[in-house]
C-alpha positions in Angstrom: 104.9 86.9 71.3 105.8 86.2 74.6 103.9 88.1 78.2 105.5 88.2 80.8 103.5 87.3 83.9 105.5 86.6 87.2 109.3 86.4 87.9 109.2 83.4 86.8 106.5 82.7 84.1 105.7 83.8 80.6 103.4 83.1 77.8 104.2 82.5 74.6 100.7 83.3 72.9 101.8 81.8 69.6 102.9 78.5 70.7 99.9 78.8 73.9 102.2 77.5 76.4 103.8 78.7 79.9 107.6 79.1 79.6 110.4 79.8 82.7 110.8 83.8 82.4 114.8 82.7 83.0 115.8 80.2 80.9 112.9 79.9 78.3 111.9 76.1 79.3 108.5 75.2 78.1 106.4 74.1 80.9 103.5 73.5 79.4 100.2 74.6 78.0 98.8 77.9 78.7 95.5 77.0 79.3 96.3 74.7 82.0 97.5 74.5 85.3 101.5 75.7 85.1 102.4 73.9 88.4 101.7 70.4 86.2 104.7 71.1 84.4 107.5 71.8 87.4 109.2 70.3 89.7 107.9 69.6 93.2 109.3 69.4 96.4 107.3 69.0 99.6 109.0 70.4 102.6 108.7 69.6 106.3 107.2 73.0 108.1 110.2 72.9 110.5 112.8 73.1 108.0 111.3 76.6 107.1 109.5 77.5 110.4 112.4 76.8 112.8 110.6 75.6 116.3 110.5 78.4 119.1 109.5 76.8 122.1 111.1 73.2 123.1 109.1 70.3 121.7 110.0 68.7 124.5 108.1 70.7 126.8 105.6 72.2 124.4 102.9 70.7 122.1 102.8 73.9 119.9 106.3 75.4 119.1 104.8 77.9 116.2 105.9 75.9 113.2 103.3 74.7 111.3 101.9 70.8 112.2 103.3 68.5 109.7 99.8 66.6 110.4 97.5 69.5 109.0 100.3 71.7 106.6 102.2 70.6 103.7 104.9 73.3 102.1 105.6 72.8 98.0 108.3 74.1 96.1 107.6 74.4 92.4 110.8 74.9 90.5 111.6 75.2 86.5 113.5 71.6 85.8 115.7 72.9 83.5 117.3 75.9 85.6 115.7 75.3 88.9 114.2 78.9 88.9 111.5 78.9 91.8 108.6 79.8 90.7 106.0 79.3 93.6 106.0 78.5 97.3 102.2 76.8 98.6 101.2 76.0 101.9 98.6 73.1 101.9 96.5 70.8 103.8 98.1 67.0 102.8 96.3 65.2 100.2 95.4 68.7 98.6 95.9 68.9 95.0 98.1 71.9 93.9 96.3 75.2 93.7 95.3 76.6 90.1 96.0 79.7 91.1 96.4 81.5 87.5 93.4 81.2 85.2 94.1 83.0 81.6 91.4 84.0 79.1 94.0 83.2 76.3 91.9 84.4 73.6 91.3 87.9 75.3 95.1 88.5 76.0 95.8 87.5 72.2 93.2 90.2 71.6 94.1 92.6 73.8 99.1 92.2 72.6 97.8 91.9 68.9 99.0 95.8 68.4 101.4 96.1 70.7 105.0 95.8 70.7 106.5 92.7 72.1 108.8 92.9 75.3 111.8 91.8 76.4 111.4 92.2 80.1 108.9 92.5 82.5 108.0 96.3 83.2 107.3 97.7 86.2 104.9 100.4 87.1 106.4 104.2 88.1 107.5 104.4 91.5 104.5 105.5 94.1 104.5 108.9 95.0 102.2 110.0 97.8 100.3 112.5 96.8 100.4 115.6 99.3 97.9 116.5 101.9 97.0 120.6 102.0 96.1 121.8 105.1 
């Protein structure tokens, strides 16, 4: 049975292994970081963070310093489906940012029926204020 997790990642419980929500590429195992198993580019902060001021004139422009901020792209290498965007100090390792008790979630989809998209929650409704 495969969970669907972000826009980009599932798990297939059986198998215990991350796969790309788009294409159904097997990134790797479930109980390890999913990041291990994509494709990485590191771009330079001002090829998303356009300068502002002129460096010319200005030692902070607001884009990030190249010197203290690194910017990953972690894609799916089958379909190049991007799965996360991660700003980090260089030398950092990727974040583990999703920890799954496997066990628990086999637990918790063994009587349910499996999906074949990601569901999302009723539309908000704010509730009414009486005065």
């Amino acid at each position: 049975m495969k969970v669907f997790f972000t826009a980009m990642l599932t798990i297939d419980l059986d198998r215990e292994t991350w796969e790309c929500a788009g294409c159904g590429h097997e990134i790797g195992p479930a109980r390890d970081n999913y990041k291990k198993g994509l494709l990485v580019r590191e771009r330079a902060p001002e090829e998303i963070h356009a300068p502002i001021l002129d460096t010319a004139h200005y030692e902070f422009t607001f884009a990030p310093d190249g010197d203290w901020c690194r910017i990953l792209e972690y894609c799916c290498p089958d379909c190049g489906r991007l799965a996360e965007v991660e700003y980090l100090p260089p030398g950092h390792p990727p974040a583990h940012d999703i920890e799954i008790d496997i066990d628990a979630l086999k637990a918790q989809w063994a009587t349910r029926e499996p999906l074949t998209g990601p569901v999302l929650g009723p539309e908000f409704v704010a509730p009414t204020h009486s005065h």
